[in-house]
DRENBAMI-31510 format. One record per residue: residue in three letters; x, y, z of N, C-alpha, C, O in turn. Coordinates in steps of 0.001 Angstrom, whole numbers, plus 500000, padded with zeros to 6 digits. Each point is the difference from the previous one (the first is absolute). Example, Ala and Ser with C-alpha at 12.3 -4.5 7.8 and 13.67 -1.06 7.14 Angstrom:
BEGIN
<rec type="ALA" n_east="513190" n_north="494310" n_up="507800" ca_east="499110" ca_north="501190" ca_up="500000" c_east="500900" c_north="501200" c_up="500000" o_east="501036" o_north="499981" o_up="500665"/>
<rec type="SER" n_east="498614" n_north="501069" n_up="498615" ca_east="500820" ca_north="501190" ca_up="500060" c_east="499230" c_north="501090" c_up="500730" o_east="500509" o_north="501108" o_up="500169"/>
This chain:
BEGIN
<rec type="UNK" n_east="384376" n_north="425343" n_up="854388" ca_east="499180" ca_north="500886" ca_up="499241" c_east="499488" c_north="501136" c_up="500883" o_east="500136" o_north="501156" o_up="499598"/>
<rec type="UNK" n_east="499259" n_north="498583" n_up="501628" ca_east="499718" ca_north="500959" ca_up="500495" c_east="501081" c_north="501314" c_up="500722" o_east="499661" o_north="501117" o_up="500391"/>
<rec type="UNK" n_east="501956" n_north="498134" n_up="499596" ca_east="500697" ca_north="501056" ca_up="500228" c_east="500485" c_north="500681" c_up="499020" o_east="500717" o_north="500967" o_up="500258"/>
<rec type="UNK" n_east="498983" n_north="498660" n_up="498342" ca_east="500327" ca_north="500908" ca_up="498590" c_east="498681" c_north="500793" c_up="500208" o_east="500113" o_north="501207" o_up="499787"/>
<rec type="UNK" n_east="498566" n_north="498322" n_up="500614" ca_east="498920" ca_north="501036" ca_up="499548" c_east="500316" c_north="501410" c_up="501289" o_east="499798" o_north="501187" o_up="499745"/>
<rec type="UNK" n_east="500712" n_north="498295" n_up="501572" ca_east="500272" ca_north="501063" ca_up="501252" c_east="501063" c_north="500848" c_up="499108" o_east="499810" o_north="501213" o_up="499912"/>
<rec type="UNK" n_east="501275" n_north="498215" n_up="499438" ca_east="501028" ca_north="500791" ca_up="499534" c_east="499160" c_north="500778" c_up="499252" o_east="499563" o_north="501026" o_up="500521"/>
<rec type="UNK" n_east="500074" n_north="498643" n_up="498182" ca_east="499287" ca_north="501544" ca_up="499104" c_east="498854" c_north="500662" c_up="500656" o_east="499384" o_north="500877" o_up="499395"/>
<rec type="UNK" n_east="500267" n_north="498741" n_up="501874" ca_east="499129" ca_north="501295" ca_up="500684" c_east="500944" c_north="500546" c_up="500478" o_east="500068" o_north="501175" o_up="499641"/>
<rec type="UNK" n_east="500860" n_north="498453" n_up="501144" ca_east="500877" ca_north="500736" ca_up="500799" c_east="500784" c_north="501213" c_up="499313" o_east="500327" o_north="501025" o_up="500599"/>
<rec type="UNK" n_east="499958" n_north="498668" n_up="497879" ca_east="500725" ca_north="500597" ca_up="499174" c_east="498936" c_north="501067" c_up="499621" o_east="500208" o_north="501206" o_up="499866"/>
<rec type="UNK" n_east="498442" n_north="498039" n_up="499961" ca_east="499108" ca_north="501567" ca_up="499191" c_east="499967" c_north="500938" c_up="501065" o_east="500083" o_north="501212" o_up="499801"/>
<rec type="UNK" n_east="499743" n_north="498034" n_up="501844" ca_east="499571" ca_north="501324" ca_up="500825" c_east="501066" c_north="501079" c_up="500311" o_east="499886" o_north="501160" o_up="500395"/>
<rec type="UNK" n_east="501384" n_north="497938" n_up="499240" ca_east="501696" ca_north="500992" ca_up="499965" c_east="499634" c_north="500894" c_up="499372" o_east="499819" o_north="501101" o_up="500520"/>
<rec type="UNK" n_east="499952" n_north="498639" n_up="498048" ca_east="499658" ca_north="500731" ca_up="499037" c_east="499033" c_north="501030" c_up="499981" o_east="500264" o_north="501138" o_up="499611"/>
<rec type="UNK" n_east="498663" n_north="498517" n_up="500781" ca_east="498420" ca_north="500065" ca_up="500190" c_east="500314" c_north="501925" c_up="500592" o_east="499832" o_north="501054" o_up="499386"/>
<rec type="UNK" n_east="500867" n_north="498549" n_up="502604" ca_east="500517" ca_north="500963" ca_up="501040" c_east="500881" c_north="500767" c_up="498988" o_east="499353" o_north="500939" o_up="499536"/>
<rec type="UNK" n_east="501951" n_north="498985" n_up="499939" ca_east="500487" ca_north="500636" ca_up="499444" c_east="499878" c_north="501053" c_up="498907" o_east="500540" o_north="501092" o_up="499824"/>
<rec type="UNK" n_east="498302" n_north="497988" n_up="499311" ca_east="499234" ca_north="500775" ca_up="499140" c_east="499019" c_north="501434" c_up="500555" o_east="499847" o_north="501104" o_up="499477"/>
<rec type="UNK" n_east="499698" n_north="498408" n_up="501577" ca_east="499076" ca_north="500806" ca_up="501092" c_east="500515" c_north="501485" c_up="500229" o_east="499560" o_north="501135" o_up="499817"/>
<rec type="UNK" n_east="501781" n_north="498184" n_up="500757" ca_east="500542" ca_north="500924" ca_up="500922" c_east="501023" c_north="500845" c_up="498656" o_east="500446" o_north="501122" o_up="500241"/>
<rec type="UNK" n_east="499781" n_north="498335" n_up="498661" ca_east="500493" ca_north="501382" ca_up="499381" c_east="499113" c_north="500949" c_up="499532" o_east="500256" o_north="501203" o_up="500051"/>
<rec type="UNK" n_east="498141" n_north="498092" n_up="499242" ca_east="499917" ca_north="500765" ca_up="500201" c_east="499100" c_north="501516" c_up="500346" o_east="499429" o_north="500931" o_up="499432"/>
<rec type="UNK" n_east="501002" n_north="498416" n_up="502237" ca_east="499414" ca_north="501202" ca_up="501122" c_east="501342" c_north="501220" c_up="499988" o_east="499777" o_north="501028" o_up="500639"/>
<rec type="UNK" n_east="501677" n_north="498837" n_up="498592" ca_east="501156" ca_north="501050" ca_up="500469" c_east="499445" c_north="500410" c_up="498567" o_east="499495" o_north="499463" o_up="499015"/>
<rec type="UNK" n_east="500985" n_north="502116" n_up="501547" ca_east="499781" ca_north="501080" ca_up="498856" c_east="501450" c_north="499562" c_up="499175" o_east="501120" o_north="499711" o_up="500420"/>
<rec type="UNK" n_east="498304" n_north="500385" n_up="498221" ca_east="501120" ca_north="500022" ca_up="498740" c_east="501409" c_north="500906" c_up="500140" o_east="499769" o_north="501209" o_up="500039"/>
<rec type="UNK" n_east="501507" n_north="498459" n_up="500036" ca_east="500663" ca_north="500595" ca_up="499892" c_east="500539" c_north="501317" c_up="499333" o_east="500138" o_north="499734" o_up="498806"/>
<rec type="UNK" n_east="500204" n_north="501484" n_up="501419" ca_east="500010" ca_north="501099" ca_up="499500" c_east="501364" c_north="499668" c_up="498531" o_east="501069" o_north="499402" o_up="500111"/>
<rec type="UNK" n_east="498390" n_north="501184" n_up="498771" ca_east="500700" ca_north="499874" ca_up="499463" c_east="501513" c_north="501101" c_up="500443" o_east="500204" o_north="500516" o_up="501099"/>
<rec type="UNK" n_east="500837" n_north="499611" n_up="497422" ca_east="501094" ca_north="500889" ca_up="500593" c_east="499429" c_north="501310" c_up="499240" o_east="500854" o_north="500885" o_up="500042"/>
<rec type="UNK" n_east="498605" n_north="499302" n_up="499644" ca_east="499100" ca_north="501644" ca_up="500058" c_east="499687" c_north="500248" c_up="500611" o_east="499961" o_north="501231" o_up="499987"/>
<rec type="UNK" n_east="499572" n_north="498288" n_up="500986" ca_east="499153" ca_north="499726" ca_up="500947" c_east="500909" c_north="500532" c_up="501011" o_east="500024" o_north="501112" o_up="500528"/>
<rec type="UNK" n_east="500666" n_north="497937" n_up="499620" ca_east="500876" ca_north="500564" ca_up="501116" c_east="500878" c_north="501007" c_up="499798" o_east="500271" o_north="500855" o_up="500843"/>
<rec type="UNK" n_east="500172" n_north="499077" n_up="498097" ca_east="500330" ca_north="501475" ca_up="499724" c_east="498970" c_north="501365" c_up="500304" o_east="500334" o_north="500699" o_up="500957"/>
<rec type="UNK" n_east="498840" n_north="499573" n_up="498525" ca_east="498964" ca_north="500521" ca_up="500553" c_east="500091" c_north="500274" c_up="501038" o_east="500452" o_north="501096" o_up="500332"/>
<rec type="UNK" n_east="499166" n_north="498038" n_up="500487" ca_east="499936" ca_north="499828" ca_up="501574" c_east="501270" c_north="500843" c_up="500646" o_east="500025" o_north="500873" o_up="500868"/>
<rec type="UNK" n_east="500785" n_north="498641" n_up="498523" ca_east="501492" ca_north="500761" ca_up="500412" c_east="500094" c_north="501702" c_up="499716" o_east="500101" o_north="500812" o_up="500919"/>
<rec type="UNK" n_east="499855" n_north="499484" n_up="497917" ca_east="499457" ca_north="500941" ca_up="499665" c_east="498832" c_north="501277" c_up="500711" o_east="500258" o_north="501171" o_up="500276"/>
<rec type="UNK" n_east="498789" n_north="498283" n_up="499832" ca_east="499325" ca_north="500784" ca_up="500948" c_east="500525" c_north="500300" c_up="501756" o_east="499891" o_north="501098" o_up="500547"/>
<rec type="UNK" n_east="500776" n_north="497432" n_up="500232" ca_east="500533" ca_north="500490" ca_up="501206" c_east="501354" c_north="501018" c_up="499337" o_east="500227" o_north="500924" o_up="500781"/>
<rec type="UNK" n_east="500564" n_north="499097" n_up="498149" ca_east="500929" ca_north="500675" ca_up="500020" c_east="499581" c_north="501054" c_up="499662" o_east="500795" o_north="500874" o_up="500347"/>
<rec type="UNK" n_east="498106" n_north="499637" n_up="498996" ca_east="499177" ca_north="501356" ca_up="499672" c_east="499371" c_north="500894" c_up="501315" o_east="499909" o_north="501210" o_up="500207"/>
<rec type="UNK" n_east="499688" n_north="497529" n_up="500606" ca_east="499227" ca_north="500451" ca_up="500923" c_east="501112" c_north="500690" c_up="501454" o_east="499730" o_north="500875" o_up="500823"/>
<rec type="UNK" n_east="501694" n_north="498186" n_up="498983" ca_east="501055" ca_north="500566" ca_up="501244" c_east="500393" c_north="501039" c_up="499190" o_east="500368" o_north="500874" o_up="500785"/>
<rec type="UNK" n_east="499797" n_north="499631" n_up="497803" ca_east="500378" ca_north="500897" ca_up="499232" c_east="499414" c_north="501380" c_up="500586" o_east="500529" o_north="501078" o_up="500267"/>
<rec type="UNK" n_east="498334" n_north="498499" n_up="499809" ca_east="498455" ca_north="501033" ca_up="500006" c_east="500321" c_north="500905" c_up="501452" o_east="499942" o_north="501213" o_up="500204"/>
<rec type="UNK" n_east="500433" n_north="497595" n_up="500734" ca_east="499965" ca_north="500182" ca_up="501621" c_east="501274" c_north="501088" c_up="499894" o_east="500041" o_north="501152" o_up="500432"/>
<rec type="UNK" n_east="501024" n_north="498055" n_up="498815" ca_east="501231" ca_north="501138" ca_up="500323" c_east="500122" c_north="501095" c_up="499597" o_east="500395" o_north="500846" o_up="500803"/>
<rec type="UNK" n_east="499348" n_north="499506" n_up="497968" ca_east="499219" ca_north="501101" ca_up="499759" c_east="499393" c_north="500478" c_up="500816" o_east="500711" o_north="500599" o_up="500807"/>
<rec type="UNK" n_east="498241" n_north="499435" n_up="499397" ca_east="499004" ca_north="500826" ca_up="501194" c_east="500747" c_north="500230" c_up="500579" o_east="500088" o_north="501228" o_up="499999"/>
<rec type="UNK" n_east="500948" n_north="498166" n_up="500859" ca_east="500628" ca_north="499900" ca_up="500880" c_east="501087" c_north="501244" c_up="499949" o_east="500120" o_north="500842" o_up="500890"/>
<rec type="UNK" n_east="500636" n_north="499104" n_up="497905" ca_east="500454" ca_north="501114" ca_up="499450" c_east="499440" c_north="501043" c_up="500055" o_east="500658" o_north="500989" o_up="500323"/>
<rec type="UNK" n_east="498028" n_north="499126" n_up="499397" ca_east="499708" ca_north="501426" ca_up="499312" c_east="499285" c_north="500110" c_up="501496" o_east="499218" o_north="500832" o_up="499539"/>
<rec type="UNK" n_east="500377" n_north="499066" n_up="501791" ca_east="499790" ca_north="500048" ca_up="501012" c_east="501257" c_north="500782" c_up="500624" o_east="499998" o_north="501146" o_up="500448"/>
<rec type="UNK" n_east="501287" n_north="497776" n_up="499454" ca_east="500986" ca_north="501015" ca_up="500578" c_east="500261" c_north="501419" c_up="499214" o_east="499960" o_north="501019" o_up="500688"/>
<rec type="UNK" n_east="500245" n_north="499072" n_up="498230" ca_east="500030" ca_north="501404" ca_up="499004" c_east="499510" c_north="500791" c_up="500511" o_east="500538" o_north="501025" o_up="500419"/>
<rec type="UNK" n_east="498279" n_north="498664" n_up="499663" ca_east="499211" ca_north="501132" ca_up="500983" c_east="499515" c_north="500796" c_up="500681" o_east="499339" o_north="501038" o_up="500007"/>
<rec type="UNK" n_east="501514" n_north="497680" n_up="501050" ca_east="500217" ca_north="500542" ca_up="501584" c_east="501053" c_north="500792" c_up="499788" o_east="499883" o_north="501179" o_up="500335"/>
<rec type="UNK" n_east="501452" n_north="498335" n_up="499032" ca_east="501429" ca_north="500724" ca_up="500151" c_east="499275" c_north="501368" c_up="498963" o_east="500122" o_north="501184" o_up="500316"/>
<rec type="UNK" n_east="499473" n_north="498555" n_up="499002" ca_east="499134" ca_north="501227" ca_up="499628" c_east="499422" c_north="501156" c_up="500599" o_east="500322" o_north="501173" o_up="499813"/>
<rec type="UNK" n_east="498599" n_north="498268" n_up="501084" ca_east="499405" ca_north="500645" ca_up="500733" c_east="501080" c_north="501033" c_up="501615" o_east="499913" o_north="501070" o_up="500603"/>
<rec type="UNK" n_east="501121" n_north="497489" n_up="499397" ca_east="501020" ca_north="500551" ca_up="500882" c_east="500788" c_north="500946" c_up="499744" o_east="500521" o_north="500579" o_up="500953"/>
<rec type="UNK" n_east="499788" n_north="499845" n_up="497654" ca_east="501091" ca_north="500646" ca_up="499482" c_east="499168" c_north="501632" c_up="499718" o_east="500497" o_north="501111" o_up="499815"/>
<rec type="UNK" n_east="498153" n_north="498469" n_up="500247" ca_east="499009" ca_north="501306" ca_up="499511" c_east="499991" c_north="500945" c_up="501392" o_east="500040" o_north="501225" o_up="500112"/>
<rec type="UNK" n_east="499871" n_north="497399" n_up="501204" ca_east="499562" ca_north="500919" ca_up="501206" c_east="501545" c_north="500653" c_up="500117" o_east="500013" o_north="501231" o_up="500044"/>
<rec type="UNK" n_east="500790" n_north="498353" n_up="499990" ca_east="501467" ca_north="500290" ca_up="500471" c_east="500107" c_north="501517" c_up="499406" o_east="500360" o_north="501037" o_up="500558"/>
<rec type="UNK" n_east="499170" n_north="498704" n_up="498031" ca_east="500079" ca_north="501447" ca_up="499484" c_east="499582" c_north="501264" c_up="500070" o_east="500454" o_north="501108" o_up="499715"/>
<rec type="UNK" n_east="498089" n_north="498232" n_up="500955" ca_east="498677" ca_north="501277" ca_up="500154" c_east="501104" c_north="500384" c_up="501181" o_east="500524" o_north="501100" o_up="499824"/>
<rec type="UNK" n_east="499968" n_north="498074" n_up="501502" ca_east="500608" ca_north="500211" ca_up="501067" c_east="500964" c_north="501294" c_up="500039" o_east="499983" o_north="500965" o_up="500764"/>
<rec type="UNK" n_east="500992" n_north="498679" n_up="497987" ca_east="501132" ca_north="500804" ca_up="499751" c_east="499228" c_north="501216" c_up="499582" o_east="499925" o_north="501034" o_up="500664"/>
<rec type="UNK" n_east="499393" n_north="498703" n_up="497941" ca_east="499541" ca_north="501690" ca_up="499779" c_east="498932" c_north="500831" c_up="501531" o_east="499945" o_north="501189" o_up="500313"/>
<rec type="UNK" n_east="499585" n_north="497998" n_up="500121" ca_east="499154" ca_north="500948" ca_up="501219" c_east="501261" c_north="500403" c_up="500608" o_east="500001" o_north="501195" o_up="500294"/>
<rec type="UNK" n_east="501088" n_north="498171" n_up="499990" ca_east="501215" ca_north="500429" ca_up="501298" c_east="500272" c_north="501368" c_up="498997" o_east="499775" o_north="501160" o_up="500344"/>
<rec type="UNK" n_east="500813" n_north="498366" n_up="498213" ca_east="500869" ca_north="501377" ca_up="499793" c_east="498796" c_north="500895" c_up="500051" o_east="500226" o_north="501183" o_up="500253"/>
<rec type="UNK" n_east="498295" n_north="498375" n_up="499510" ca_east="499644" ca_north="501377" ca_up="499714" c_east="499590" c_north="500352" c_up="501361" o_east="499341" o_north="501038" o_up="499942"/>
<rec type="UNK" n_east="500752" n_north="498614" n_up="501035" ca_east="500206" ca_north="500785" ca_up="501064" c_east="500944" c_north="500572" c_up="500606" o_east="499747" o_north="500838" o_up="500865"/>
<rec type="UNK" n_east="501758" n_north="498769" n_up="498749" ca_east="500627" ca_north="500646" ca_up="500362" c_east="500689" c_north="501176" c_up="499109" o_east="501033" o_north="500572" o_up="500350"/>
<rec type="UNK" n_east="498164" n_north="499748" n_up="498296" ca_east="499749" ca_north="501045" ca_up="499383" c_east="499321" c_north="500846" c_up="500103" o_east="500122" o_north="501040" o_up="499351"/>
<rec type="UNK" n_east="498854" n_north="498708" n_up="501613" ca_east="499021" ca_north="500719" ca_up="500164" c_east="500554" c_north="500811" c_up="501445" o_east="499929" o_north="501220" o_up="500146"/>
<rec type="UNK" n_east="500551" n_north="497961" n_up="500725" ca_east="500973" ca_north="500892" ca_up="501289" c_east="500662" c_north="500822" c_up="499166" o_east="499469" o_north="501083" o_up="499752"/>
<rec type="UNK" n_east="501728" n_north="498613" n_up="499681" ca_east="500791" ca_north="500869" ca_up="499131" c_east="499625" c_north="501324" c_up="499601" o_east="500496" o_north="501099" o_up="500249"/>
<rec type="UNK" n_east="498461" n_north="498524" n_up="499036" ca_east="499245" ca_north="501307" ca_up="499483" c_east="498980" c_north="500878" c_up="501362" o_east="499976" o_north="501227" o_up="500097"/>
<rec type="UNK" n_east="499534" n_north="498167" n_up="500502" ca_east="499837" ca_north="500739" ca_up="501299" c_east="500778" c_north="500377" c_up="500679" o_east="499551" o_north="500691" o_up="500915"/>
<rec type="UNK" n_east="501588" n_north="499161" n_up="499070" ca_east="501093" ca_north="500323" ca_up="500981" c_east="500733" c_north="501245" c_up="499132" o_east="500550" o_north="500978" o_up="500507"/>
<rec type="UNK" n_east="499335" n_north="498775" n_up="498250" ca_east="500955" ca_north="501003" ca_up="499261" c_east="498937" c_north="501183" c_up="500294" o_east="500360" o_north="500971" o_up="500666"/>
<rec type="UNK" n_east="498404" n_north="498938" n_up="498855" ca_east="498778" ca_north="501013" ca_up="500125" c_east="499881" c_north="500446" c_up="501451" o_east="499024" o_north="500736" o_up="500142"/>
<rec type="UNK" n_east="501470" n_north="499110" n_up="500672" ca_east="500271" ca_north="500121" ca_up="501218" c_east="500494" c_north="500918" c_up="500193" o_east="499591" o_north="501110" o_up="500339"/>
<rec type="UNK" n_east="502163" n_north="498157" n_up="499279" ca_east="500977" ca_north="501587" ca_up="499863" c_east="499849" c_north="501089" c_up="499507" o_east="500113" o_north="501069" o_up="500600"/>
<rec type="UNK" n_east="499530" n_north="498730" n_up="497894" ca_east="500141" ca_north="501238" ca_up="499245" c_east="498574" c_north="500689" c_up="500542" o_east="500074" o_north="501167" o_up="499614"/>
<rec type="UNK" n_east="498769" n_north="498670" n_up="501040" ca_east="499261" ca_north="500708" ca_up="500878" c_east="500878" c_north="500857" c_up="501375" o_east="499750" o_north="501043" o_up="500605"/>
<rec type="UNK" n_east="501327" n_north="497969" n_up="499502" ca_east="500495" ca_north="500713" ca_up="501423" c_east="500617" c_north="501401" c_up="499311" o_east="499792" o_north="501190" o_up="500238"/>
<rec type="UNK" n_east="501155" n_north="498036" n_up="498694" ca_east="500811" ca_north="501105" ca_up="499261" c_east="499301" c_north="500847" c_up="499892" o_east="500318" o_north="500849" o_up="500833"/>
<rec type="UNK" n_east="498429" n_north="499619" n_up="498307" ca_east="499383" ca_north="500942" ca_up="499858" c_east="499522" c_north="500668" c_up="500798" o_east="499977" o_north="501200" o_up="499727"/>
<rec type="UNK" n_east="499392" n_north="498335" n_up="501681" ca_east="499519" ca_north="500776" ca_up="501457" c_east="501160" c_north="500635" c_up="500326" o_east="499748" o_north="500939" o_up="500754"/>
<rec type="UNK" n_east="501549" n_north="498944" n_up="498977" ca_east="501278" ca_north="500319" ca_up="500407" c_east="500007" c_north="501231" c_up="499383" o_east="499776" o_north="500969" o_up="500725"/>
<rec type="UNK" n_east="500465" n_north="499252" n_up="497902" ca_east="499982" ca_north="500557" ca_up="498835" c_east="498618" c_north="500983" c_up="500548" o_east="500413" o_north="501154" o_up="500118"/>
<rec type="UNK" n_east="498686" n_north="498792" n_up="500104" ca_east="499340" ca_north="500906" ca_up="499534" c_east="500006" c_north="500846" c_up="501524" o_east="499943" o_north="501229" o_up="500042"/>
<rec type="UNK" n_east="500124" n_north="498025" n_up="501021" ca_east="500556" ca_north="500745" ca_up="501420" c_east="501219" c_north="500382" c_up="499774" o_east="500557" o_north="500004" o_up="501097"/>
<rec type="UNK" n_east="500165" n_north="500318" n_up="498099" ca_east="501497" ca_north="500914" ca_up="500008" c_east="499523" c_north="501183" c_up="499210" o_east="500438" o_north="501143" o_up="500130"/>
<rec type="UNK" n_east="498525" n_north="498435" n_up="498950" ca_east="499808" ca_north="501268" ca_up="499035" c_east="499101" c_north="500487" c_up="500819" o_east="499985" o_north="501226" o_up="500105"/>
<rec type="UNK" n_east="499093" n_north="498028" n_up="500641" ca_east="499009" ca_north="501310" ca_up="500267" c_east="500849" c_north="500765" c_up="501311" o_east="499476" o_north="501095" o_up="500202"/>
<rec type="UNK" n_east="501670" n_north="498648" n_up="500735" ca_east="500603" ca_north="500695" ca_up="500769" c_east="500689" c_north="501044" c_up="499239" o_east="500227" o_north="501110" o_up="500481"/>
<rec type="UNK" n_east="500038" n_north="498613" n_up="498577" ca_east="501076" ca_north="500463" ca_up="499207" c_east="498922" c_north="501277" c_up="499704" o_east="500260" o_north="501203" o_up="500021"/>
<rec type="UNK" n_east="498826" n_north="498332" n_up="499780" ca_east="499131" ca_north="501296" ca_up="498928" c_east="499447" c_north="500932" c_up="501724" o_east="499482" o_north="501099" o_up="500196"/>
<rec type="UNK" n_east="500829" n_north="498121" n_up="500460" ca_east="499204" ca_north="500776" ca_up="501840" c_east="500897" c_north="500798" c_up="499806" o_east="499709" o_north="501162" o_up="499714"/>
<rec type="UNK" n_east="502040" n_north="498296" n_up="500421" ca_east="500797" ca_north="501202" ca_up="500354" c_east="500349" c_north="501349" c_up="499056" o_east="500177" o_north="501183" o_up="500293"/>
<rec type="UNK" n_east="499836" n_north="498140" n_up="498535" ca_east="499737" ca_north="501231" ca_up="499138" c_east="498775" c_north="500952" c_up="499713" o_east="500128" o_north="501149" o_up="499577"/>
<rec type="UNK" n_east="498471" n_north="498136" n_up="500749" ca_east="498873" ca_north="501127" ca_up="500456" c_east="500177" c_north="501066" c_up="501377" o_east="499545" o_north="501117" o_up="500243"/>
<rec type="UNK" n_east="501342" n_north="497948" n_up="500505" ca_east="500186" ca_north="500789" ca_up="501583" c_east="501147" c_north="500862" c_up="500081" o_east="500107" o_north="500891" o_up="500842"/>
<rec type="UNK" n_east="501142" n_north="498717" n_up="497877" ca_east="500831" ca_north="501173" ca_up="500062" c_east="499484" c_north="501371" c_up="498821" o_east="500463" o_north="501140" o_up="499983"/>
<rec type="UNK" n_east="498666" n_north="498397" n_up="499288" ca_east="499352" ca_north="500934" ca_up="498788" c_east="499011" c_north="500903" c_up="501064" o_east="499888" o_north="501188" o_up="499696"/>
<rec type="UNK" n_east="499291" n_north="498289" n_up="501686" ca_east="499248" ca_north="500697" ca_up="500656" c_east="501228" c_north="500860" c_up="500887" o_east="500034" o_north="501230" o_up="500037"/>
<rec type="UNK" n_east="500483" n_north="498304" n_up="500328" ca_east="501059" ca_north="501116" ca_up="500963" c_east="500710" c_north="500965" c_up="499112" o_east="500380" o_north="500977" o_up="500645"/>
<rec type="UNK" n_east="499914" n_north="499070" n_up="498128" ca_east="500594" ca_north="500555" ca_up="499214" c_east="499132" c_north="500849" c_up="499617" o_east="500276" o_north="501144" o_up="499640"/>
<rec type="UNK" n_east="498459" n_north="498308" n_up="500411" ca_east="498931" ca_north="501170" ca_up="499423" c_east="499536" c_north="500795" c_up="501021" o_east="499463" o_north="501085" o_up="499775"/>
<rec type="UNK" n_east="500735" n_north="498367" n_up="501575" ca_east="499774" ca_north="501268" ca_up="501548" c_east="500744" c_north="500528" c_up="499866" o_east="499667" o_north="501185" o_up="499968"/>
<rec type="UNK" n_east="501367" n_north="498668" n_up="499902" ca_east="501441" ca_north="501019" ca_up="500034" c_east="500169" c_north="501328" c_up="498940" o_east="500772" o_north="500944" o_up="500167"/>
<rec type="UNK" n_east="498218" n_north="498841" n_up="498614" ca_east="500226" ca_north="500763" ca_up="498998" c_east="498420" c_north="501042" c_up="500661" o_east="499629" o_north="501008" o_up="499398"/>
């Protein structure tokens, strides 16, 4: 008798601990649940790559903007020589031009003065 009465303590405190210890564990997530769960990390690496994306855009953005300012400052400086250089010449041309005419107009005042001593 007394090892049938040890047996049903032994069995309630099996029971007793077991009962205890389930329950101290949190309830299992249902499958919404985990779906859910799934859901948000796949929203949330979604989220990251994105950013991630629109971070590089950006930059190659920002890279493709400087490259350009680059090019237009070059040509427009070397339009701007161009045009100083042409404005250059046609200044020379004209100092040229206007020193042939004004000799031109010397020698014909200086043969109009000898022509006019002579008369």
């Amino acid at each position: 008798m007394k090892k049938i009465i040890a047996l049903v303590v032994g069995i309630a405190f099996v029971f007793g601990t077991a009962g205890f210890a389930v329950a101290q564990a949190p309830a299992p997530a249902t499958k919404a649940e985990d779906k859910k769960m799934g859901d948000d990390k796949k929203a949330s690496a979604d989220k990251m790559a994105a950013d991630k994306k629109a971070a590089a855009d950006k930059m190659a953005a920002d890279k493709k903007a400087a490259a350009d300012k680059k090019a237009a400052d070059k040509k427009a400086a070397a339009d701007k020589m161009a045009a100083d250089k042409k404005a250059a010449a046609d200044k020379k041309t004209a100092d040229k031009k206007t020193a042939a005419d004004k000799m031109a107009d010397d020698k014909k005042t200086a043969a109009d003065k000898k022509t006019g001593d002579k008369k």
